[in-house]
C-alpha positions in Angstrom: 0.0 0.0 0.0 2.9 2.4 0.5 5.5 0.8 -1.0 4.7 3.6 -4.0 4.9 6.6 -1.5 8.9 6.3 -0.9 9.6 5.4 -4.9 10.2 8.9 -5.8 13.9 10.0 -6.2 16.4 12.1 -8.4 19.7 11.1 -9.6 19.9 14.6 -10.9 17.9 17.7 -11.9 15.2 16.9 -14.0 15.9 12.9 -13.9 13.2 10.8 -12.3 13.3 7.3 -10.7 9.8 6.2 -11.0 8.2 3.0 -8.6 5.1 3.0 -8.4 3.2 5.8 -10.7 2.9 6.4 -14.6 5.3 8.2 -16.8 1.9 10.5 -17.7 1.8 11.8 -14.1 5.4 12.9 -14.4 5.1 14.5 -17.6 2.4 16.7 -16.2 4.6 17.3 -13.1 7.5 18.9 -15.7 4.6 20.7 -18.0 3.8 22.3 -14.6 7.9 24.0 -14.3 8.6 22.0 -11.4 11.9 20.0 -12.5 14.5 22.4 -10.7 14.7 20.3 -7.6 18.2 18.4 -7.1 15.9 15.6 -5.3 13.5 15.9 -8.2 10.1 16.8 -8.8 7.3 15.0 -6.3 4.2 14.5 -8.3 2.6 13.3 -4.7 2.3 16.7 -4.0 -0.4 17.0 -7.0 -4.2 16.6 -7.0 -5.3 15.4 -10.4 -7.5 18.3 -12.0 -11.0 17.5 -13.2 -11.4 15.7 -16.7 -7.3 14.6 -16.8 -7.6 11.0 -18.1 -6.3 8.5 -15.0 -3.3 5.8 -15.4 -4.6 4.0 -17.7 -5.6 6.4 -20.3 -9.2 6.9 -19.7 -11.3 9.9 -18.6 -11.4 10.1 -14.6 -15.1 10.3 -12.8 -15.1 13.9 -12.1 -17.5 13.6 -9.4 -15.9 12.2 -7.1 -13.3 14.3 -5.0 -9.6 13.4 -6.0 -8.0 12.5 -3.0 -4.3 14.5 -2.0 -1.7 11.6 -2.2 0.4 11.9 0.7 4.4 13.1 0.3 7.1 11.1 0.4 9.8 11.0 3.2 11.2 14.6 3.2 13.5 14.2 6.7 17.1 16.0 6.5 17.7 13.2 9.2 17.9 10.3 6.0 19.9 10.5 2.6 18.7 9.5 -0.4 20.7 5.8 -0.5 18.8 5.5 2.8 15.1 6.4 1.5 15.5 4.3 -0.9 15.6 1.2 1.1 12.0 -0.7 1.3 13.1 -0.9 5.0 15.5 0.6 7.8 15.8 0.9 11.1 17.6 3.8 13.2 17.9 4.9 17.0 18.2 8.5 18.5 21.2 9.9 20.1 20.6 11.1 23.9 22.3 14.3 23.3 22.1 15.7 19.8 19.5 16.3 17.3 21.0 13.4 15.2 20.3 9.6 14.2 22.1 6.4 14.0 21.5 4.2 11.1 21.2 0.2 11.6 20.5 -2.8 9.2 17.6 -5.2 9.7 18.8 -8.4 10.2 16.9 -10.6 7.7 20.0 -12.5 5.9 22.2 -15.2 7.2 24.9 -13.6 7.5 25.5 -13.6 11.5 22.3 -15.2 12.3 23.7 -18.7 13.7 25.2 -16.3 16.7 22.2 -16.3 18.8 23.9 -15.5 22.1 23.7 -11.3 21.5 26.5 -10.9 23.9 28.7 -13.1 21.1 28.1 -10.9 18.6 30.6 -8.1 18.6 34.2 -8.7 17.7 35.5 -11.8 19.6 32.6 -11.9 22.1 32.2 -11.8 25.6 33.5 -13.1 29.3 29.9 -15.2 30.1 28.4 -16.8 33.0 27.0 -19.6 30.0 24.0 -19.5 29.2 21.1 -17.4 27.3 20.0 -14.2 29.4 22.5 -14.2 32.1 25.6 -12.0 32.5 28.5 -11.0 30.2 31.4 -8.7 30.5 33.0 -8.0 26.4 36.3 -9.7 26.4 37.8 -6.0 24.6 38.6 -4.1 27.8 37.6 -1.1 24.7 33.9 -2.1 24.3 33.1 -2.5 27.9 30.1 -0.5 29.1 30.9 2.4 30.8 28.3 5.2 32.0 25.7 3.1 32.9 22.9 4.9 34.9 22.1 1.8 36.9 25.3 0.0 37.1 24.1 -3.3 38.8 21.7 -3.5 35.4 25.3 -3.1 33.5 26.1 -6.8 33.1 23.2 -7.5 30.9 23.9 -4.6 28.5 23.6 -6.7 25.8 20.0 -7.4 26.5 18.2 -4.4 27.9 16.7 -1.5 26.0 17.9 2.2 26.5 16.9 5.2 25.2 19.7 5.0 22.8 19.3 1.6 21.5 15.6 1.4 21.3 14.6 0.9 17.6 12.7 2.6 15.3 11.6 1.3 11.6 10.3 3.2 8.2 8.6 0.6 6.6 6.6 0.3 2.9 4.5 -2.2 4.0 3.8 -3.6 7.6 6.5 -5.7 8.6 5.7 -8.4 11.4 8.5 -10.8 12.4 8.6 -14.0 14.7 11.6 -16.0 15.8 11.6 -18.9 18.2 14.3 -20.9 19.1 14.9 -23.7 21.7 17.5 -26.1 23.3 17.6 -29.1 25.2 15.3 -31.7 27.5 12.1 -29.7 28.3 13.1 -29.3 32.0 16.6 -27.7 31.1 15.0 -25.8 28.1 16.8 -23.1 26.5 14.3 -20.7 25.1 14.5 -17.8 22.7 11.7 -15.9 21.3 11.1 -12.6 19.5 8.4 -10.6 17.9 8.5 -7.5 16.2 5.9 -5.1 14.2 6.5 -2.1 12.5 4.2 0.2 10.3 4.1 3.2 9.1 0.9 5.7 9.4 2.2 7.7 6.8 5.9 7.9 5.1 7.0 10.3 7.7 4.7 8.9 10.7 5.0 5.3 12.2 5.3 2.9 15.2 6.5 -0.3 16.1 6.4 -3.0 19.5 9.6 -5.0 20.2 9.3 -8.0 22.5 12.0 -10.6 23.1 12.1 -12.9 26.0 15.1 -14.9 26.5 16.1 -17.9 29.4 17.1 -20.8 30.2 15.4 -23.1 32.5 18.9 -24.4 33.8 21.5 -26.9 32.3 22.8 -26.4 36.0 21.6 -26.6 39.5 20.0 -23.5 40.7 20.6 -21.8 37.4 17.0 -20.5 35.8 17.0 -17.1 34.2 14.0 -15.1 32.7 14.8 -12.3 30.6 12.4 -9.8 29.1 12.1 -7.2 27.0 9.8 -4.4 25.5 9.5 -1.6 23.6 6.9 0.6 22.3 8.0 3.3 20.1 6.7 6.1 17.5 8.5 8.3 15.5 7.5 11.5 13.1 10.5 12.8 11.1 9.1 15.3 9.1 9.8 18.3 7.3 10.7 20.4 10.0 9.5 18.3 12.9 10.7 15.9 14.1 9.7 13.9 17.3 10.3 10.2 18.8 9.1 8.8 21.4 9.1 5.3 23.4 8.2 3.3 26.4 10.9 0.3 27.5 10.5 -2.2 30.0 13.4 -4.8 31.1 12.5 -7.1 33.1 15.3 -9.8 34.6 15.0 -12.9 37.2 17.7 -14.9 37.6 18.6 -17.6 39.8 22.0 -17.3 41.6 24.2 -20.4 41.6 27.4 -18.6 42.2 29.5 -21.2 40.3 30.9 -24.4 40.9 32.5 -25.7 43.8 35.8 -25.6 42.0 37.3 -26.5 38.9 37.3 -30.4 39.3 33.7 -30.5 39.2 34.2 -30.1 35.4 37.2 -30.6 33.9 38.3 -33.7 36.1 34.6 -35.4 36.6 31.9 -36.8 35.0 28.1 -36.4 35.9 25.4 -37.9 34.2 23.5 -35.0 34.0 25.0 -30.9 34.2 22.3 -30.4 37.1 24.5 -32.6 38.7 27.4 -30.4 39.2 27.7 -29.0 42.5 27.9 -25.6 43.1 28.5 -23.0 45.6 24.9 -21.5 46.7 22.7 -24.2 44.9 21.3 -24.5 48.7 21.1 -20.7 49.3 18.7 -20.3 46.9 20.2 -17.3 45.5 18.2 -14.9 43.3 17.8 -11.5 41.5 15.5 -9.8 40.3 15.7 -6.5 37.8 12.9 -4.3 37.0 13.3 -1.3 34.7 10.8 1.3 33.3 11.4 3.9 31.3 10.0 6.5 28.8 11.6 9.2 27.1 10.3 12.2 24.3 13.0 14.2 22.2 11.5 16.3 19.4 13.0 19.2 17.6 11.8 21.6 15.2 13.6 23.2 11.9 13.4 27.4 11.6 15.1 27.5 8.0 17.3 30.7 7.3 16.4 30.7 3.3 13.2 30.4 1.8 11.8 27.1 1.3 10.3 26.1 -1.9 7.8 23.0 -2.6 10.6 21.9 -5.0 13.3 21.6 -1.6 12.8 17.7 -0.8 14.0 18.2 2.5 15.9 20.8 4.3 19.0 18.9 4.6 20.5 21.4 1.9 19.5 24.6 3.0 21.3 27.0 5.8 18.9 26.3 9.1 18.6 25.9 12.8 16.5 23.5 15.2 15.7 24.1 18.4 14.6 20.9 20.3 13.9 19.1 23.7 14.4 15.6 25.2 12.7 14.0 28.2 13.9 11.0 30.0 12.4 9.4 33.3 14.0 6.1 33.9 14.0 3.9 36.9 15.3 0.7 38.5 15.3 -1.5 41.5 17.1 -5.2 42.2 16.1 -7.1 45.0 18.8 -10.1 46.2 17.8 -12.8 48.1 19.5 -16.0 49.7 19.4 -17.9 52.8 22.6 -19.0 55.1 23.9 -22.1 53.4 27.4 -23.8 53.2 28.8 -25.7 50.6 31.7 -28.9 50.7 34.8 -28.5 48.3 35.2 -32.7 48.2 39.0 -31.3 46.6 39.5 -28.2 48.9 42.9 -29.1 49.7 45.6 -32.1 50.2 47.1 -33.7 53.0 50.5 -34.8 53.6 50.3 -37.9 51.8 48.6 -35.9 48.4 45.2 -36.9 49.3 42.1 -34.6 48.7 40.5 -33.8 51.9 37.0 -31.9 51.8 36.3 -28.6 53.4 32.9 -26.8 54.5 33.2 -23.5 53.0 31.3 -20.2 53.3 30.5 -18.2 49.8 30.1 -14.8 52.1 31.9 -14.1 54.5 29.9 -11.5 55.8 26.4 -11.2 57.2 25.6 -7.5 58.6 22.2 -7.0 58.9 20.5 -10.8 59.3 22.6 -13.8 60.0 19.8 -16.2 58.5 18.3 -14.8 55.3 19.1 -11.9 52.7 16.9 -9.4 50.9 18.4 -6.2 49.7 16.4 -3.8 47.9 18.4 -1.0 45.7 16.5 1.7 43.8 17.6 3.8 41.6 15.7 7.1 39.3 16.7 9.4 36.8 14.5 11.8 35.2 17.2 14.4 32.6 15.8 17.3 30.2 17.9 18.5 27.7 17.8 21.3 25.7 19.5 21.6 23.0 20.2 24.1 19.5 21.3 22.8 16.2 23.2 25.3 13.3 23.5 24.1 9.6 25.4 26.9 9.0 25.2 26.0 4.6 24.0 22.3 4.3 24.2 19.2 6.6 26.4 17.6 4.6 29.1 20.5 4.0 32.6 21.5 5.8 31.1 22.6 8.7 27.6 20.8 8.7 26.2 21.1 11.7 27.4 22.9 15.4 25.3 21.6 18.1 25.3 23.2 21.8 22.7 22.2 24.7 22.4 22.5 28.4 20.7 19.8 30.6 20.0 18.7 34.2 19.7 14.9 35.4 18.0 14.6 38.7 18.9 11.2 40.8 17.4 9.5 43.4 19.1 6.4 45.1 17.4 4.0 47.6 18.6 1.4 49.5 18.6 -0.3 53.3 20.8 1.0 56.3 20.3 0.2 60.0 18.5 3.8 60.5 15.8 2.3 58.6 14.6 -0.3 61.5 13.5 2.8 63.5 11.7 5.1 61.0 10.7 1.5 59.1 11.3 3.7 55.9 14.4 2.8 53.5 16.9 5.7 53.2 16.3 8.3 49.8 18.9 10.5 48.7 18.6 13.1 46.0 21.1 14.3 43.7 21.5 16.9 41.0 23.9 17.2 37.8 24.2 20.0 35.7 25.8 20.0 32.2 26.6 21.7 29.3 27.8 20.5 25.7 28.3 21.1 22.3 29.7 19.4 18.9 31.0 20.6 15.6 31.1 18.4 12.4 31.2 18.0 8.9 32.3 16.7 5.4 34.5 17.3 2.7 32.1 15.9 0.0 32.2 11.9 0.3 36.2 11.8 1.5 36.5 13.4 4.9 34.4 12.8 8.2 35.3 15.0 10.8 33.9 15.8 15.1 34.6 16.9 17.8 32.5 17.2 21.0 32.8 18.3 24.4 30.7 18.0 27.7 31.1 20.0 31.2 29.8 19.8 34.3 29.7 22.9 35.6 28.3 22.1 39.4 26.1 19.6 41.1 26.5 16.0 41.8 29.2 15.4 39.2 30.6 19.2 39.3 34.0 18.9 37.7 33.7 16.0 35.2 34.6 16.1 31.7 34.5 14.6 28.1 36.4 16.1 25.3 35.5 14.1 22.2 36.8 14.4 17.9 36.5 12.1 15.6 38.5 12.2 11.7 37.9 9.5 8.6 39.1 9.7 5.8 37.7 7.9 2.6 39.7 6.9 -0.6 38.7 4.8 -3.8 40.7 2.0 -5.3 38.9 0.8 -8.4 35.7 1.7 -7.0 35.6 0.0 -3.4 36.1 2.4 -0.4 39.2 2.5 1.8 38.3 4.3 5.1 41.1 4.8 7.8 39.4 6.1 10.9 41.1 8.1 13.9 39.0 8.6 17.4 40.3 10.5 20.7 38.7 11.0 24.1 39.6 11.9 27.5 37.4 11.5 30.2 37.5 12.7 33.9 34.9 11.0 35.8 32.9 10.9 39.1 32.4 7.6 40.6 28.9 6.5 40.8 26.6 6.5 43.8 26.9 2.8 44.6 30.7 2.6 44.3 30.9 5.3 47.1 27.6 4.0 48.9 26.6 0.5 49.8 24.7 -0.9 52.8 23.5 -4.5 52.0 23.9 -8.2 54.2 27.2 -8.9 53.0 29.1 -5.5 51.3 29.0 -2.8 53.4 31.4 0.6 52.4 31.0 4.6 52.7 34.1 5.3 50.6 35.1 8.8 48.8 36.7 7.9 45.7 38.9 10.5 43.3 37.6 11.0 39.5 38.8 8.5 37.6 40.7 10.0 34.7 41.1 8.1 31.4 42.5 8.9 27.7 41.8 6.3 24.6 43.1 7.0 21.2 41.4 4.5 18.4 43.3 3.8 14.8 40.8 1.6 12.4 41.1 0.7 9.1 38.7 -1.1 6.7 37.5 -2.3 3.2 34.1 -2.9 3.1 34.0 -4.7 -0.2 37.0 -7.2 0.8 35.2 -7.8 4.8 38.5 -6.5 6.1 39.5 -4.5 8.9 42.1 -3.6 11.9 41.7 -1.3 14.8 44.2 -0.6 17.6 43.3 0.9 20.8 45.7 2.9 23.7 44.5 4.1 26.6 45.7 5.1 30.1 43.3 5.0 33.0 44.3 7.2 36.0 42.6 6.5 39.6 41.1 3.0 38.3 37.7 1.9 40.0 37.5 -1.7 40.4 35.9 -4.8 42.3 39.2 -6.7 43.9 39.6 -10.3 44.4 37.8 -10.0 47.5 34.8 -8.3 45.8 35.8 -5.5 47.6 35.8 -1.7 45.9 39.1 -0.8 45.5 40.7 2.3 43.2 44.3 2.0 41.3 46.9 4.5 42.7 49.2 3.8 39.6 48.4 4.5 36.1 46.9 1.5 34.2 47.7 1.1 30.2 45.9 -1.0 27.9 46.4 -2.0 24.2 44.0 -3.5 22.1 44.9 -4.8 18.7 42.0 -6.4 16.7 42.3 -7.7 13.0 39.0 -9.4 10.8 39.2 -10.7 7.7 36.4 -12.9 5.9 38.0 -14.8 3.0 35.6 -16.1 0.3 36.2 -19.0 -2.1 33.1 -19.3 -4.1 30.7 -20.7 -1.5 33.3 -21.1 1.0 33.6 -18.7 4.6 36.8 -18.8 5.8 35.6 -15.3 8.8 38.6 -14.7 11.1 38.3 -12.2 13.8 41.7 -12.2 16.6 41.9 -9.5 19.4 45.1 -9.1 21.0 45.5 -7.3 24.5 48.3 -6.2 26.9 47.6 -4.6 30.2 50.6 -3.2 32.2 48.4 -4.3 35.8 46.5 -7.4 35.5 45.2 -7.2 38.9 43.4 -3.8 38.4 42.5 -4.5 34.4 42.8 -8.1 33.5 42.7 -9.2 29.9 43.8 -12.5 28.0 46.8 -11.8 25.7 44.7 -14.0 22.3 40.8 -14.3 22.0 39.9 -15.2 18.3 36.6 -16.0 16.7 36.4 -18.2 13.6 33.9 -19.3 11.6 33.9 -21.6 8.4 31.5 -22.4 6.4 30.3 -23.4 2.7 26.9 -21.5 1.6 25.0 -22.3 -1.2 21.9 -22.6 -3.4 20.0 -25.5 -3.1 17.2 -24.1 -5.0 17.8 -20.9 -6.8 16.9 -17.8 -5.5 14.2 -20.2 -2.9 16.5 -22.2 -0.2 20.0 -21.0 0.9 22.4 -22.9 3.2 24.8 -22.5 5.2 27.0 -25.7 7.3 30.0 -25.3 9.1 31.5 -24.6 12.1 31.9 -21.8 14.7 34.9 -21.6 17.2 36.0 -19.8 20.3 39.4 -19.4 22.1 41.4 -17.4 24.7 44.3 -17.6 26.2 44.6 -18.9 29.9 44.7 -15.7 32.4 42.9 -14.8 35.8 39.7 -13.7 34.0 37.3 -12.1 36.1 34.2 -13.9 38.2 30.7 -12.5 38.7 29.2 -12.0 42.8 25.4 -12.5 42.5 25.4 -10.3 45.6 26.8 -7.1 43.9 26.0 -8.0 40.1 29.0 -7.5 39.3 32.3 -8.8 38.1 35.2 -8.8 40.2 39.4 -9.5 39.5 39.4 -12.9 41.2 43.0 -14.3 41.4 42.8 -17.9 42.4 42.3 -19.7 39.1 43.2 -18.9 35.5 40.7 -19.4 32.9 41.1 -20.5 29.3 43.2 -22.7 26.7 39.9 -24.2 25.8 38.3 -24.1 21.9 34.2 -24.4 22.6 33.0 -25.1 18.9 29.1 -25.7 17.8 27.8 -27.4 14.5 25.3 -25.3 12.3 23.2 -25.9 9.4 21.2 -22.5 8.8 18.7 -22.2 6.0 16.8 -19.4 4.3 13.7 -20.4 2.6 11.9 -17.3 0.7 11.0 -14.8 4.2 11.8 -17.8 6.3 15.0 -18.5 8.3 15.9 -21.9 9.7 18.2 -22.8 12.7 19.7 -25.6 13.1 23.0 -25.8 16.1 24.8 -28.3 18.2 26.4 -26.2 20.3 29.8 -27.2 22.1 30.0 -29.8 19.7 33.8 -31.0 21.1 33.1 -32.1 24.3 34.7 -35.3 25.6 36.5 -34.8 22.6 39.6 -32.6 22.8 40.3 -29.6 24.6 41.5 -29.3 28.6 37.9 -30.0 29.9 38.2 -26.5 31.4 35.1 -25.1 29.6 35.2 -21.7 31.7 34.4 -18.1 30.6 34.2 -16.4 33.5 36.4 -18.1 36.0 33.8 -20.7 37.8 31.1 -20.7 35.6 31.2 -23.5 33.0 29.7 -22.5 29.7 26.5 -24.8 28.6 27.6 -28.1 27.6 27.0 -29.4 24.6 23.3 -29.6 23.1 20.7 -29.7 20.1 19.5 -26.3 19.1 16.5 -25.8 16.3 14.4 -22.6 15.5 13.3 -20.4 13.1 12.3 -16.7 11.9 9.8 -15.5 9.8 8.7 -12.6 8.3 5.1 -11.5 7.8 4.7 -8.1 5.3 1.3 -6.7 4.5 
């Protein structure tokens, strides 16, 4: 139905892609002068005039009322190769009055990867299994800002306001995926939905669900993970707005890991839910609720005239003024009981025999010796206000200088032995107060350049800073684009409420901590065309913040350097995938930052046509490796992970089977994951140091795609 409205574009004055309407209409259109545009003329801006013969040829009924067709997308927040897509999908940035382009995913390409924490580069550091914890294994990509930094381990899951999606869609899109794992009582279980339609071609909404879990392939191990988002978007002319309501919603049952390292690499159990581990008994859990709605919308005041020949306003001087709301909230609750647990191999005696110990998890129990339940809360509601220049066009030497001011209001909410007299848990209110700006442009389609900068002035975090700027340059060898990239930022940072403030059952600290002060310098190079590229990363971290191997807070005194060197390169030999992608990392303190020195992702594979252009294959296999090193561990407790230095972690390839499938709009799944077990490797299956990664199992699914 309105796959006709977004046909319409110019390759130059006066020439006309059609899709969708009759070369008679566009004569007409240029009869009536109105050819000048460089997007072209819009013949959905016409009414057809009384007694004009229709498409196909023949007088129209004059007496009926022609009906105004409705004009294409005219946003300066898309280009043309963009409109021109049947489909797309963007997300807003918090700050500026600016968009982030994203594919849909409706190819094979990366589809077998159904953990979305394995996604990114080499992956992540992972408790195991679907909707639990991860930590990325590039020190680089590791989340940092995070309003509610217990909620921080499941980045990879939860919505924000600046990941939330929003679609322009032709024709209403509806898409179901479900995919599952295992014995019905261990049952992995994956499922998505998504709509998307468009009201008009500037005007649409969409709902994103996806709830992901496991039922536990270990004791004590279930995890519920859900998602939504509700979302609706105008990018007009001049106004713009989007809008959305998310919801996270996370329950997880705490198991905190096995008893030790034996358990898995040096014995066999008939079933994983036989492995014993540490508070299978304490009946550990935590539970994550998050709601949150947010409203940006800015409006264009153009400084030339605008014509009904300008498409959009992307190539006229202008400047929008605009707003953005946020209220976001969340809470955790942790529960457990007092339980012990028996190391059988806790240490040897004289003679080199194991002897068994009983063995606390916590060591600590402040407020009840018997039973835990701590309750954190934690609000934000920010406004932002923000202006916009395009000094000549958006897309020129100086495209567009941005400058805003906003406030973030916190509130923070937890336990503290005051609370047993007034019965009421302790509130505390803080206020930020910042100001930023950006510059940016391009030098037609060679040279990216930014820079950005952000001050707080007073408040809460009075003193921090980010100083931001960003170059890439763009040559052409025989057509296919070579873009070398170059990123700077240096960061002075307050620590976050709960890193100063903590009062639970077993972590207790009222600690001032100095700004943490960090610089990071990025190099990346890349062909497109050829699936190459190579990045290198440098930073130096000042006043480090970290969870020691006592789960303790703890901050660096000494400068901390990192180096990150990562390398991909998918080689193609008619239907066979030959995808490399190595990371290589150095850090000059391994107790404050630890990183494995190798982690590589490879994946080979042939793909092919079983039936033309009907069903596509792929088979082959996917592989993951580090190196051994103390990698970190995760405490339920504190939902976090800490720099445990008792056992090292790695040496182990995990490899799974796939045969994936496209059939027309459907995709089909089809994985044995860990696929080498009992076969090769050290046994030592471990991501994160005590949590074994799921062992190996049957995976089938699929997705399919609905349009209207």
């Amino acid at each position: 139905m309105l796959a006709a409205l977004l046909g319409l574009f110019l390759t130059a004055p006066g020439i006309v892609r059609s899709q969708g309407f009759n070369a008679r209409t566009l004569q007409r259109a240029q009869q009536r002068g109105e050819t000048g545009n460089l997007y072209g003329t819009n013949p959905y801006e016409q009414t057809g005039e009384e007694g004009e013969e229709g498409q196909d040829g023949q007088p129209q009924d004059t007496t009926k009322k022609e009906r105004r067709i409705r004009k294409p997308l005219e946003s300066y927040f898309f280009s043309d190769s963009i409109r021109a897509l049947n489909n797309f999908r963007w997300s807003v940035k918090r700050d500026y009055n600016r968009v982030e382009i994203s594919p849909l995913d409706t190819t094979l390409t990366d589809w077998r990867i159904d953990y979305p924490f394995f996604r990114e580069e080499v992956g992540d550091i992972a408790q195991g299994a679907l909707g639990q914890t991860s930590l990325p294994m590039n020190y680089f990509r590791r989340p940092q800002f995070f309003d509610f930094s217990f909620a921080s381990p499941y980045y990879a899951y939860t919505y924000d306001m600046e990941n939330v999606p929003f679609y322009n869609t032709k024709k209403p899109i509806i898409r179901m995926t479900y995919l599952e794992s295992g014995q019905k009582r261990f049952r992995e279980e994956n499922f998505n939905i998504m709509h998307a339609q468009n009201i008009s071609p500037t005007t649409g909404f969409n709902v994103d669900y996806k709830a992901r879990g496991t039922r536990g392939q270990y004791v004590w191990s279930r995890t519920k993970n859900h998602n939504l988002s509700v979302a609706f978007s105008h990018t007009g002319k001049r106004y713009s707005v989007h809008a959305a309501y998310y919801n996270n919603h996370i329950e997880q049952q705490e198991n905190g890991g096995v008893v030790g390292t034996w358990a898995i690499a040096d014995t066999t159990f008939q079933m994983p839910s036989g492995v014993p581990m540490k508070l299978s008994d304490a009946e550990a859990q935590n539970t994550y609720r998050n709601n949150a709605f947010f409203i940006t919308q800015s409006y264009a005041l153009p400084l030339q005239r605008v014509t009904e020949n300008d498409f959009s306003l992307a190539d006229l001087s202008a400047v929008y003024i605009g707003h953005s709301f946020q209220y976001s909230s969340w809470s955790k609750v942790y529960s457990d009981k007092y339980a012990r647990y028996i190391d059988e191999r806790a240490h040897r005696d004289e003679q080199g025999n194991f002897v068994p110990d009983t063995l606390d998890y916590y060591q600590n129990w402040y407020i009840n010796p018997d039973q835990t339940r701590d309750s954190i809360y934690e609000r934000v509601i920010s406004n932002r206000f923000f202006v916009q220049a395009q000094p000549w066009d958006r897309n020129g030497v100086v495209g567009t200088i941005d400058a805003g001011i906003g406030i973030d209001m916190h509130t923070y909410s937890q336990f503290e032995m005051r609370d047993y007299q007034t019965g009421k848990y302790t509130k505390v209110n803080k206020t930020s107060y910042f100001a930023y700006g950006s510059v940016g442009g391009k030098i037609k389609k060679y040279v990216d350049w930014d820079a950005n900068l952000k001050f707080y002035p007073s408040g809460y975090r009075g003193g921090d800073l980010t100083i931001g700027a960003h170059l890439a340059l763009t040559g052409y060898l025989r057509g296919h684009p070579l873009i070398l990239e170059g990123r700077f930022t240096m960061d002075r940072r307050s620590p976050n409420y709960w890193q100063e403030n903590l009062f639970s059952n077993h972590y207790v600290w009222s600690t001032p901590l100095n700004k943490e002060n960090e610089t990071r310098f990025e190099v990346k190079f890349s062909v497109p065309d050829y699936a190459f590229e190579a990045g290198a990363w440098q930073g130096v971290v000042g006043n480090k913040i970290f969870y020691d191997k006592e789960s303790q807070i703890a901050q660096s005194s000494d400068n901390v350097s990192l180096t990150s060197v990562y390398a991909r390169k998918d080689f193609r030999l008619g239907g066979l995938h030959l995808d490399n992608r190595v990371l290589l990392q150095w850090s000059t303190n391994q107790e404050v930052a630890p990183v494995p020195l190798l982690s590589a992702f490879l994946s080979y594979y042939y793909e092919f046509w079983v039936v033309r252009n009907v069903l596509r294959l792929q088979i082959g296999l996917d592989g993951r490796y580090n190196t051994r090193y103390y990698a970190p561990s995760y405490n339920p407790a504190l939902s976090a992970y800490y720099n445990q230095r008792d056992v090292e972690v790695g040496n182990y390839p995990y490899m799974d089977a796939f045969v994936m499938g496209k059939w027309k709009r459907m995709r089909i799944f089809l994985k044995y994951q860990h696929v080498n077990k009992g076969l090769f490797g050290n046994g030592e299956y471990f991501s994160a140091a005590g949590y074994p990664l799921n062992p190996g199992m049957f995976k089938i699914g699929i997705s399919w795609g609905f349009y209207d």
